[in-house]
C-alpha positions in Angstrom: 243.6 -51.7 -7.4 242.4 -51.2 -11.2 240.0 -53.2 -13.1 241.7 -51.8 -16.3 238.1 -50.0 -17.2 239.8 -46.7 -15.2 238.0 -47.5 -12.5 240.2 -48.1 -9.3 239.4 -47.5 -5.7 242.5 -45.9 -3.5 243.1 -46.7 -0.4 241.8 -43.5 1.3 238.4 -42.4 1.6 236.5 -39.6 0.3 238.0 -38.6 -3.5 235.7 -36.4 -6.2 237.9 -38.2 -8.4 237.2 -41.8 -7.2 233.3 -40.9 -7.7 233.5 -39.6 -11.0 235.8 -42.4 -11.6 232.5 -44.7 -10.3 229.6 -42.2 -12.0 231.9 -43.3 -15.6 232.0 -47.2 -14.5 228.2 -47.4 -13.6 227.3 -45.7 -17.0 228.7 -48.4 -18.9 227.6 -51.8 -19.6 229.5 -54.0 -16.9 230.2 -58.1 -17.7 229.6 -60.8 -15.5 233.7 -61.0 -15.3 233.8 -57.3 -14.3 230.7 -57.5 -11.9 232.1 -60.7 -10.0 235.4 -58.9 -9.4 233.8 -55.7 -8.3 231.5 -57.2 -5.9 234.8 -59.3 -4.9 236.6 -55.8 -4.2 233.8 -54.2 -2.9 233.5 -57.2 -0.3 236.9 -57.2 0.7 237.2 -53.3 1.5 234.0 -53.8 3.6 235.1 -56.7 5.5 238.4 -55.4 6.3 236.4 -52.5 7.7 237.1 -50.2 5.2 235.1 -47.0 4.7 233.5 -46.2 0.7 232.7 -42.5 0.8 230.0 -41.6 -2.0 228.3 -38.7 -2.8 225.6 -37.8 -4.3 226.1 -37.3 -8.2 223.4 -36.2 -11.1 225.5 -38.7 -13.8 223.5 -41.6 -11.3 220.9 -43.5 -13.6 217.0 -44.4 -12.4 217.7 -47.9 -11.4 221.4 -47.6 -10.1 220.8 -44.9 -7.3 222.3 -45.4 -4.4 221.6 -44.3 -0.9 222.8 -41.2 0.2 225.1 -42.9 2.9 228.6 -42.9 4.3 230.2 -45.6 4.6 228.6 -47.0 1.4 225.8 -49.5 2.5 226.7 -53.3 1.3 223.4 -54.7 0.8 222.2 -51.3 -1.4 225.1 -52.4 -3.5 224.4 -55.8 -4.1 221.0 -55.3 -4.4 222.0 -53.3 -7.7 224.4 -55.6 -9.0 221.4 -58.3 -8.5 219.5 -56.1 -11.0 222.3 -56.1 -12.7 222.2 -60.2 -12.8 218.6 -60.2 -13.3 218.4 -58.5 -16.7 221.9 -60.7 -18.1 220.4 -63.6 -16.8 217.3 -62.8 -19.9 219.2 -63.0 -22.3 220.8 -65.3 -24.5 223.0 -67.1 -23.0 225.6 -69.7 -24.1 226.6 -73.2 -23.0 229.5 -72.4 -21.4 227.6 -70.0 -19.2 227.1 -73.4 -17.5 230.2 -75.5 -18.3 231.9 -76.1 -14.7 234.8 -78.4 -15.6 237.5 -78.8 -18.1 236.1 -82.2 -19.4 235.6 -82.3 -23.3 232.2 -83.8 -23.0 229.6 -80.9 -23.1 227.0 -82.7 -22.8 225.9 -81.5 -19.3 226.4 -78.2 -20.6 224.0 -77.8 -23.5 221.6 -79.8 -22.1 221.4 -77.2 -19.0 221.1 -74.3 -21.9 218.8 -76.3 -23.4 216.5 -76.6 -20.4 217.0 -72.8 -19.6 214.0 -71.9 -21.8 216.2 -68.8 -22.8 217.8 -68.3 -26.3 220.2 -70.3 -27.4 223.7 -68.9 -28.5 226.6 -71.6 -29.9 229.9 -69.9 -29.4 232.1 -72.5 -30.4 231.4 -76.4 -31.4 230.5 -79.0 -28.6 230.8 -82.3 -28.2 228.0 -84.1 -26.7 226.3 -87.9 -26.0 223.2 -86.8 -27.0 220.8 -83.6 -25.5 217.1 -82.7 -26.3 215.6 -79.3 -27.1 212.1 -80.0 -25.2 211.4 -76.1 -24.7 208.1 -74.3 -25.6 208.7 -71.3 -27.6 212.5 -71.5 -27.7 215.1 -70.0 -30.2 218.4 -71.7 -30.1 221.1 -70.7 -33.0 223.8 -73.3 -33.7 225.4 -69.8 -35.1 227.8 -71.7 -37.6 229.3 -74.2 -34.6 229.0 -77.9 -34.8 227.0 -80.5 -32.2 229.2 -83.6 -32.3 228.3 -87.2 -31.2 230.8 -89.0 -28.9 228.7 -91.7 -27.3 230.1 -95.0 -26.9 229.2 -98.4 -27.0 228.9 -98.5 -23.3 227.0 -95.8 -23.0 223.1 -95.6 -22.1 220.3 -97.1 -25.0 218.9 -93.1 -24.3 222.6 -91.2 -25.2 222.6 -94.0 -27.8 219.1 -92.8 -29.3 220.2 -89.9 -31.2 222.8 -87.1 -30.8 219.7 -84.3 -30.9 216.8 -85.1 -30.0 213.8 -82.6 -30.8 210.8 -82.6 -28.8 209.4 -79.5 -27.7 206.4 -76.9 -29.2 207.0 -73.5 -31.2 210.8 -73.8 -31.0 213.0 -71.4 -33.6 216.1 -73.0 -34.4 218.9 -72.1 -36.6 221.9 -73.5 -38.1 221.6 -76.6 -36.7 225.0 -78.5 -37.6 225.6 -82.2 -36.8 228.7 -84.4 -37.4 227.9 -87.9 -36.4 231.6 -88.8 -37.0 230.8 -92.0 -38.6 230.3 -92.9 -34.9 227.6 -96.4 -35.3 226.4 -96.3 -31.8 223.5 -93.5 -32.9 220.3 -94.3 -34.4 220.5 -91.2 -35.9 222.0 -87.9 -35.8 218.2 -86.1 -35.1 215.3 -87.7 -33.5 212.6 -85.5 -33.7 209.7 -86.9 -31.8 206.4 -86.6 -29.4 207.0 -87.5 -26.2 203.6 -89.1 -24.0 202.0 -86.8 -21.6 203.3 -83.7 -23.5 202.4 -81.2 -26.3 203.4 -82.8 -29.8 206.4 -81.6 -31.2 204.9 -79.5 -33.6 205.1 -75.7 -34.6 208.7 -76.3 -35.1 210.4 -74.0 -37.8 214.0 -75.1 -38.6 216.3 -72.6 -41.1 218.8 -74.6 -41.7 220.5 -77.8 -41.0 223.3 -79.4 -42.2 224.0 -83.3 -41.1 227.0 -85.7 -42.5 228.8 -88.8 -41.2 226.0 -91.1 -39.8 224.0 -93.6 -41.5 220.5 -92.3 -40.2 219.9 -88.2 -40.9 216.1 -87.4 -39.4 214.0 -89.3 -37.7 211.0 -87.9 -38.1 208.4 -90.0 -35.1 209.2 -93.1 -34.2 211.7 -96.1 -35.1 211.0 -98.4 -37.7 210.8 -101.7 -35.8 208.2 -100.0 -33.2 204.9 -102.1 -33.2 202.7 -99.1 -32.2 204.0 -95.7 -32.6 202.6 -92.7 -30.6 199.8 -90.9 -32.2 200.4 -87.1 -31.9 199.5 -84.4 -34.2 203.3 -83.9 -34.9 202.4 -81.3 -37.7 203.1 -77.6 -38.2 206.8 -78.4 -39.2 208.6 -76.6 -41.2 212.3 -77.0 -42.9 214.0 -74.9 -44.9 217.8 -75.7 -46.4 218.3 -79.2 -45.3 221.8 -80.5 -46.7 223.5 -83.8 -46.2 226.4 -85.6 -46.4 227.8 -88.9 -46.6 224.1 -90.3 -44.9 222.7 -93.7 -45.7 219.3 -92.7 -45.0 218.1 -89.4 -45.3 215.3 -89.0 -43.6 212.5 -91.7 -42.0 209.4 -91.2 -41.0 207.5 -93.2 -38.9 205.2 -90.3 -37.0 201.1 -91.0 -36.9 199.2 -87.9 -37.6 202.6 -86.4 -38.3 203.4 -83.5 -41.4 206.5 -82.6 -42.2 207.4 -79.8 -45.0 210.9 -79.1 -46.7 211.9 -76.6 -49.4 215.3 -75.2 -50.2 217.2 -78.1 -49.9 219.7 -80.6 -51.2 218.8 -84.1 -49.8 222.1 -85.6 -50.9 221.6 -89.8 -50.7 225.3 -91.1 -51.0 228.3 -93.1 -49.0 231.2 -90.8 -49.8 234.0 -90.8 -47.3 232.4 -94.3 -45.2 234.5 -95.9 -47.8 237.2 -94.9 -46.3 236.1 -96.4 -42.9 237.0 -100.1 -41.6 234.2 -102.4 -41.9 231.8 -99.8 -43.8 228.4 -100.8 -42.7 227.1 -98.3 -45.2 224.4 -100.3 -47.1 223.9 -99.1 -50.8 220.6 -101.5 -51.1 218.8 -100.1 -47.9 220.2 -96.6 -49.1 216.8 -94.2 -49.6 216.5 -90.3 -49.6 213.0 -90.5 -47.9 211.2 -93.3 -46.1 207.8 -92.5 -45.3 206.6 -95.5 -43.4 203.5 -93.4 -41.7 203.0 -89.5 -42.1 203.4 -87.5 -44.7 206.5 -86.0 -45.8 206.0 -82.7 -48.9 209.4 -81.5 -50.4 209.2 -78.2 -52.7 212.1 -76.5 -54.9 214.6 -78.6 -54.4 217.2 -81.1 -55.5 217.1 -85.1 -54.4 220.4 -86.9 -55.5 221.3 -90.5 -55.8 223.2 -90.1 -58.7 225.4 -93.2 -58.6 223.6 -96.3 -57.3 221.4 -98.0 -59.4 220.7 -100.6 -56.2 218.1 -99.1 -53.4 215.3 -96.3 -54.7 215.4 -92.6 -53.7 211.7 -92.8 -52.0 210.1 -95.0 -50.4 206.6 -95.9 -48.2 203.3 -93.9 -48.6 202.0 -90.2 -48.4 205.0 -88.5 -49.8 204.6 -84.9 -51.8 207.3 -84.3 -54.4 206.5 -80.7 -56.2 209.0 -78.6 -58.0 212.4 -80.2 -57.8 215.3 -81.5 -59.2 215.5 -85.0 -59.6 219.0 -87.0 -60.5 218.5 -90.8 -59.5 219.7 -93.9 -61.8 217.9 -96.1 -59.1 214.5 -96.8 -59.2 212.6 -93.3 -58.3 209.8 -94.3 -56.1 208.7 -97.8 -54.2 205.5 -97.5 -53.6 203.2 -98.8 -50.7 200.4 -95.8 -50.8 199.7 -92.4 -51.9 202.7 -91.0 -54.1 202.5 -87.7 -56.7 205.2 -86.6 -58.3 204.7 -83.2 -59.6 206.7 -80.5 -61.9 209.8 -82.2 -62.1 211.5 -80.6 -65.2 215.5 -82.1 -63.8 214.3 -85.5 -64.0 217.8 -87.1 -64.5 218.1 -90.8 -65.3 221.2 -93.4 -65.5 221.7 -95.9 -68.5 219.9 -99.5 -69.3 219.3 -100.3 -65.6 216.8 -103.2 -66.1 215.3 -101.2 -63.3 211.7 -100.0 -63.3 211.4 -95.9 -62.7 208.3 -96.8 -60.4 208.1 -100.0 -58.3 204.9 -100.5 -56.9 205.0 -102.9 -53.2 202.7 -105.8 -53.5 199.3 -105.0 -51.6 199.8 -101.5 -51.8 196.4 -99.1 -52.0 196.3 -95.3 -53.2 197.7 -94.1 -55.9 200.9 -93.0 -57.6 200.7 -90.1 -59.7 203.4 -88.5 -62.0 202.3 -85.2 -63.7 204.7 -82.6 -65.6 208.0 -84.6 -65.2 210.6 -84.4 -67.6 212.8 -87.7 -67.7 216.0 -87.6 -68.9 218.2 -90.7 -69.9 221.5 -91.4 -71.5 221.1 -90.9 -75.0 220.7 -94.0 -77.6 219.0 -96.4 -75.2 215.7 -96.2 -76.8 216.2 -98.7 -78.8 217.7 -101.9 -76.6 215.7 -100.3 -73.1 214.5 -103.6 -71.8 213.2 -102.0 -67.7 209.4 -100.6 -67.1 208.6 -97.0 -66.0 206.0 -99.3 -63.9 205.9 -102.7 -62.4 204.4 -104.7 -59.7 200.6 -103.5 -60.1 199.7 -107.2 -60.9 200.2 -108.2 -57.3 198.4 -104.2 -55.9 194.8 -104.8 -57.3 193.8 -101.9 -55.5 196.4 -99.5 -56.7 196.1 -97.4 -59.8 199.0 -95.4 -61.2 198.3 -92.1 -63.7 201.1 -90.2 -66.3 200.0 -86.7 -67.2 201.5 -84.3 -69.0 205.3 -86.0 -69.0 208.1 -85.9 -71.5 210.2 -89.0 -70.9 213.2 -89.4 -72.9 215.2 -92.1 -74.4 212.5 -94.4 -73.2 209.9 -96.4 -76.0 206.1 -96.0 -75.1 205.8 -100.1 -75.3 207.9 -100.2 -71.9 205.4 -98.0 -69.9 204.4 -101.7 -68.2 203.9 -105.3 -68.8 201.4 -105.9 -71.1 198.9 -107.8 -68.4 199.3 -104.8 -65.9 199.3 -101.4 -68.7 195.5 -101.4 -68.6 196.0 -99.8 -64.6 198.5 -97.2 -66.2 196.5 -94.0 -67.6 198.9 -92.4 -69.6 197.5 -88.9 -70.4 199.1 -86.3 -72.9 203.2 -87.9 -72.6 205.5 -87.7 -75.0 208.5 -90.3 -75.6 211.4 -89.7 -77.4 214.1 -92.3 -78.4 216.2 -93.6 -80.4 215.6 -96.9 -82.3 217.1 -97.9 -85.8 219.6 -95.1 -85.4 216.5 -92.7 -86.1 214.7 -90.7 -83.5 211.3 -91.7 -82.5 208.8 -89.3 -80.6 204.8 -90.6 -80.1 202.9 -89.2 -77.7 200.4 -91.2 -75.9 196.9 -90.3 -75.0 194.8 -93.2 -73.6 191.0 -92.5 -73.6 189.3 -95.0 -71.6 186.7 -96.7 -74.8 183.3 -96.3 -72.5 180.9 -98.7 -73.8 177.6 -96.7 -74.3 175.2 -99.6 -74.1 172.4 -97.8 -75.2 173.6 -96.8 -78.4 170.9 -98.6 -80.4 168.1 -96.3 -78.5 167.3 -93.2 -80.3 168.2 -91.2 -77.3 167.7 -88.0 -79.0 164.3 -87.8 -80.9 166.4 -87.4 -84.3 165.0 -90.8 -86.0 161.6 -90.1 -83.6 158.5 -88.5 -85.7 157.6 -84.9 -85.2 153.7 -86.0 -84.8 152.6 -84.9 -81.5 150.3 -87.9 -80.7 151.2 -91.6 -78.8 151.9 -93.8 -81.3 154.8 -95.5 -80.9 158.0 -94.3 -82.3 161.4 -95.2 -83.1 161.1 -97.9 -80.8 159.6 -95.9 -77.7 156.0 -97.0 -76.4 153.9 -94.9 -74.8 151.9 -95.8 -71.6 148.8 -93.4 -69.9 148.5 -94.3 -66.0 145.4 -91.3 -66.0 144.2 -88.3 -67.5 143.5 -87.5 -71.0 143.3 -84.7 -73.2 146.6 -83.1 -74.4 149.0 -86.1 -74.2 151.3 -87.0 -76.4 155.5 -87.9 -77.1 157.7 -86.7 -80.3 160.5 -85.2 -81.5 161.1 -81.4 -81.1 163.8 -79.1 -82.9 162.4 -76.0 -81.3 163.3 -76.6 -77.3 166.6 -78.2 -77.2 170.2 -77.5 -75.4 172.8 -75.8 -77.2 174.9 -78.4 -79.8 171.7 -80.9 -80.3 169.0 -81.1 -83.3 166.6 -83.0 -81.4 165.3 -83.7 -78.1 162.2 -86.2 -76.7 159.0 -84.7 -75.2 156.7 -86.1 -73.3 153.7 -84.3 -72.1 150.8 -85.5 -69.9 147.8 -84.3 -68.1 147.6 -86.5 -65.5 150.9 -89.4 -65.6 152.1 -91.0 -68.5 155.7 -92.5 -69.1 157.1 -93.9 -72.8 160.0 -96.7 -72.8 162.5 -97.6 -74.9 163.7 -100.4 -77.0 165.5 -103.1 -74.8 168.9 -103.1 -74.9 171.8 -105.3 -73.5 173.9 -104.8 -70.3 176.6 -106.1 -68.5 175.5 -107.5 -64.9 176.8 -106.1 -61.5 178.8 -103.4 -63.3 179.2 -99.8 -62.3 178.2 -97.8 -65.7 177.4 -93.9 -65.6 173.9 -92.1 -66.9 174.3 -89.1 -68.2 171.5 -86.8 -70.3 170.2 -83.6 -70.5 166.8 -82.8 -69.5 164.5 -80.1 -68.1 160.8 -80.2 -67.3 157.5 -77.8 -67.9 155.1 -77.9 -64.9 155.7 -81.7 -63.6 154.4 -83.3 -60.4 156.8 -85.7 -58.0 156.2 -88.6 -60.6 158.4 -86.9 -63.2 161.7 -88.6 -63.8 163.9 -90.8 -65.6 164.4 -94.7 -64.6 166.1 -97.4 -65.7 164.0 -100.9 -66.1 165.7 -104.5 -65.7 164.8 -107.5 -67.4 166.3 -110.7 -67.4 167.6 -113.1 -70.3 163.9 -114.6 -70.8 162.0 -111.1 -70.7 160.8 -111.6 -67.3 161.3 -108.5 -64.6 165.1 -108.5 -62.6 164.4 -108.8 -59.1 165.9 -105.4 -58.9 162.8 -103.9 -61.2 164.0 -100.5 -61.4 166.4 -97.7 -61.0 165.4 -94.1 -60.3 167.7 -92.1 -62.0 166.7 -88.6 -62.3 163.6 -87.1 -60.5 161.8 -83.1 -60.5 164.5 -82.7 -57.2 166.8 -82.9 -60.1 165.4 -81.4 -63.3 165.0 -78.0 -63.3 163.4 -76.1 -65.7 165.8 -74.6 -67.7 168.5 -77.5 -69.6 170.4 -79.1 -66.8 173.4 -81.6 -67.4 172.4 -84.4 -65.2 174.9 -87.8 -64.5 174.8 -90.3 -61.7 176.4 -93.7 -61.2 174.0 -96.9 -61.1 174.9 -100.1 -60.8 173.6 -102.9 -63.2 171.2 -106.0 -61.6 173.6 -109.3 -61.1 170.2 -111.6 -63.2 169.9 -108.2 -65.7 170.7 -109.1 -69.1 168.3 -106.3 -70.8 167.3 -102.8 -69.7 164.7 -100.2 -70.4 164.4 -96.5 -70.2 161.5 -94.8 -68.8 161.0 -90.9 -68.9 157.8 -90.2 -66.8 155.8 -87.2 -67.2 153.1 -85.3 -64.8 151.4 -82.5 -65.3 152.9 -81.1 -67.4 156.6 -81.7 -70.1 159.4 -83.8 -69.7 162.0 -83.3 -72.2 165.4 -85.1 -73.0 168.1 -86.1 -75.1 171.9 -86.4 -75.4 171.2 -90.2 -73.2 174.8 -92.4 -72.7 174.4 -95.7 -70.1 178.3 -96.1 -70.0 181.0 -98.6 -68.4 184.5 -99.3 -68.7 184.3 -102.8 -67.9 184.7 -104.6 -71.8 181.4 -106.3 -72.5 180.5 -109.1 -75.2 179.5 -105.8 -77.6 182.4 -103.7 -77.4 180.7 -100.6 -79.6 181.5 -103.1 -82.6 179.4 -102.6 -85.8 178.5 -106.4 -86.4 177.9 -106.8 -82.7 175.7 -103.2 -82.9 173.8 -104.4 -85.9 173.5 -108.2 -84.3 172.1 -106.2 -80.9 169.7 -104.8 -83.2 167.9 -107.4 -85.4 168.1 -110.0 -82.0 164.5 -108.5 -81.1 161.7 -108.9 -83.2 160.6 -106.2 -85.0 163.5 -104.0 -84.3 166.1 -103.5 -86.6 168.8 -101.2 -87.7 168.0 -97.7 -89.4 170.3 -96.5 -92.2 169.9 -93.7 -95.0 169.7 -93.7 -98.3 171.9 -91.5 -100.9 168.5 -89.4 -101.0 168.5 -88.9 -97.8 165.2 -91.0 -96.9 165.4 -93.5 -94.1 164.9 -97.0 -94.0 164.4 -100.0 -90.8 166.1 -103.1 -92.0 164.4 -106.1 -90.0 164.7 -110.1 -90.5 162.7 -112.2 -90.0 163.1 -116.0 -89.0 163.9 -117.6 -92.2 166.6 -115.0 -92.3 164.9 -112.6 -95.0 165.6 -109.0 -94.7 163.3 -106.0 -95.0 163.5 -102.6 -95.6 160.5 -100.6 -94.5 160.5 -96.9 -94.8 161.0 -95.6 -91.6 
């Protein structure tokens, strides 16, 4: 008998050359094939009684030594051949390793080399109703070979689910190759999941995958429909060189707590060759690239292509990361429910007039959408008839706030950036546009700086217009106030100890306490408006600070009195920078500041009380110069050619004065 290896065993019994025959056999690597049939030879010659002569031989490796017997024992022999089985058995191994019929449905097959926890070697492509790699810490290559979906409509809702489903913990897969077949029974090709009870399917790193001919690529969590998804920290999931075919949806997510990350890939939104099938269910206006219901989905340096629609968007939901890619979509880019940023996007490819705004903002949506170094590119010559929005819907999202930074957007007029009533909630920051309107090119760029009211900006806030005189008589509209001590106490202007970039600062000194206040001035009730100064301190006891005072319409105290501002916790004694947010009394209609000294020097200057809500003043001059002569005995200061200064005041027949101020 011969095993075509050179090995054969005569019929007789003892033979040199039938053991070096055997010493070359055992020093080769032996297959499964090869093994099975020896152990079948070996069993036969034994049960017919035959005799094995074998001698001892110095060729004979450490863990294939046989006994030194004659006959040859049977159970030494097997019990090498199961060491033999042993070490096979750990390695990869493929599906057919445990494919036991002729049938074309694999399914049984994968799925048992799937639950092998070994690796995971395609060797041709399989056709399956749907399997599930729930391993912990598994590699399985696809190794150029296709998984295809053959369920049918009577089959189980579970083979129906997906033809892959993905739910095990620090799996290594590669190639992973998926042909739905335009075969509608799926939900989707992948459904890469946490199951209840078990780890999270997380720590997954996929290097490449490649899925066409179904409607739904990935999805990432659970369906769309489900009321209350499973929260699992699906996270840790990484994808690198995803490509796509003839997919209606790309990818869907729908994962609480779940992160998924792709780079390197072409996520390739389009119909292709389902026109060619009866009854195409393939719906263009339900078409995305990403849906990001719940989760977070982040794509880096790569392409996302819907470059013939103009119906459906290319992303779509809430928490999605777009940084460093390619972007060719006539459609609208983004709809909007939550958190969106587009970011470095320098292949931002547009379509023609669409009507169609670039960003479409879902009514009641919160977060915020921001698009930062993106290039937009339209057809050329459109500038001038472009009649769509780069954003719409914020009037029905009051809580949603949408920010352009850095952009170049082309062939598109800066007066379409959005409707008129919602353009204040677009900050536009340091964008170019570039059009084409009378048969002339057009560029602006567009810089909107927010125009924060300073409502104290009839208070010297600086000491410039205050006298030098180090005593307490009032100046430039500050009075001065001693709660105790005496001696060295005064307030004036100083030129000597001030922060870099001012002439002039306030000082205050006291022995004991002693505050000054300013000039009343107007505010605007129960807004938000920011303080901001600079200010630094000599000595000082607790009582130093800064506050605001509130006064209603008739003079009389708000019921919110005061608002510490600043105290020595925050003044140091070198110049400090100091801002905080305070919000203005509902009955305040006027406001005082009070600088507080203790023991010691208080100075300031450089003071802004600032809000962006629009106010009846509105920094106008009239409104400035009505703010000022309102109180009696206030008035507006203005300089002469000869550079001497002068208080204009009127009084209440309406004459005005100029007193030398």
């Amino acid at each position: 008998m011969s095993n075509n290896d050179e090995f054969s065993i005569p019929e007789g019994n003892n033979s040199s050359e039938t053991i070096g025959k055997l010493d070359k056999a055992l020093a080769k690597p032996i297959s499964r094939r090869k093994m099975m049939t020896a152990l079948g030879l070996t069993g036969l010659s034994l049960m017919a009684g035959g005799r094995i002569s074998y001698a001892r031989s110095a060729t004979l490796t450490a863990n294939m030594k046989l006994k030194k017997t004659d006959p040859l024992d049977a159970a030494d022999v097997n019990a090498n051949f199961d060491q033999i089985d042993q070490e096979l058995g750990g390695r990869a191994v493929t599906p057919d390793f445990y494919k036991v019929s002729t049938d074309p449905d694999d399914t049984a097959a994968v799925q048992a080399a799937f639950d092998s926890g070994r690796t995971v070697i395609f060797t041709r492509n399989y056709s399956v109703r749907s399997v599930e790699m729930k391993g912990d810490t598994q590699t399985i290559n696809f190794n150029g070979y296709w998984l295809i979906g053959i369920t049918g409509s009577e089959d189980s809702a579970s083979d129906k689910d997906a033809i892959l489903k993905i739910t095990g913990i620090y799996l290594e897969l590669y190639d992973i190759k998926i042909n739905g077949q335009f075969n509608r029974n799926y939900g989707a090709a992948i459904h890469w999941y946490s199951r209840p009870g078990y780890p999270q399917a997380g720590f997954i790193n996929v290097y490449g995958m490649y899925i066409r001919d179904i409607l739904v690529g990935i999805q990432y969590g659970a369906w769309l429909d489900d009321p209350s998804p499973h929260d699992a920290p699906q996270s840790e999931n990484y994808l690198y060189g995803f490509r796509c075919r003839s997919l209606q949806n790309c990818i869907v997510s729908n994962q609480p707590n779940g992160f998924l990350k792709i780079s390197g890939s072409t996520i390739d939104c389009h119909q292709r060759e389902w026109i060619f099938q009866a009854g195409n269910p393939f719906s263009i206006p339900a078409s995305t690239v990403i849906t990001c219901k719940i989760g977070q989905i982040s794509v880096e340096d790569s392409e996302l292509l819907k470059v013939e629609y103009l119906e459906g968007c290319g992303l779509e939901g809430r928490n999605l990361v777009v940084s460093n890619c390619v972007i060719e979509m006539p459609c609208t880019w983004v709809k909007a429910e939550g958190d969106v940023t587009i970011d470095v996007v320098h292949g931002g490819f547009m379509g023609g007039n669409s009507g169609l705004p670039m960003f479409q903002v879902a009514p009641g949506a919160t977060g915020s959408l921001r698009i930062q170094n993106v290039r937009m590119s339209r057809s050329a010559g459109v500038g001038g008839y472009l009649n769509n929005y780069i954003v719409a819907g914020l009037e029905s999202s009051p809580n949603y706030n949408v920010s352009i930074a850095r952009c170049d957007l082309g062939e598109w007029a800066p007066y379409y950036i959005a409707l008129s009533r919602e353009r204040s909630r677009v900050f536009v920051q340091d964008t170019h546009f570039t059009y084409t309107a009378g048969g002339a090119s057009q560029r602006h760029t567009i810089h909107d700086k927010k125009d924060y009211v300073n409502l104290i900006a009839s208070v010297d806030t600086t000491g410039e217009n205050m006298a030098t005189t180090a005593n307490t008589t009032d100046k430039s509209g500050w009075v001065w106030t001693n709660l105790y001590g005496s001696g060295t106490v005064y307030f004036c202007k100083t030129s000597a100890d001030i922060p870099a970039g001012y002439a002039s600062a306030i000082e205050v000194v006291a022995t004991g306490e002693s505050y000054i206040t300013s000039q009343p001035f107007a505010v605007t009730p129960n807004a938000l408006a920011v303080f901001r100064m600079k200010a630094k301190r000599i000595g000082g006891g607790g009582h130093a600070g800064i506050k605001l005072l509130w006064f209603q319409a008739d003079g009389t105290a708000s019921a919110t009195a005061e608002t510490s501002l600043f105290g020595t916790v925050d003044i140091g004694t070198g110049w400090s920078d100091l801002m905080v947010t305070a919000a203005i009394p509902g009955d305040a209609a006027y406001a005082r500041i009070k600088l507080t000294a203790e023991v010691g020097s208080l100075l300031a200057t450089g003071m802004e009380f600032s809000t962006a809500i629009d106010n009846n003043y509105h920094n106008s001059f009239i409104n400035e110069l009505n703010r000022s002569l309102d109180v009696a005995g206030e008035g507006f200061i203005l300089k002469s050619p000869n550079g001497a200064r002068y208080k204009i005041t009127v009084d209440n027949s309406g004459a005005l004065t100029a007193t030398p101020y």
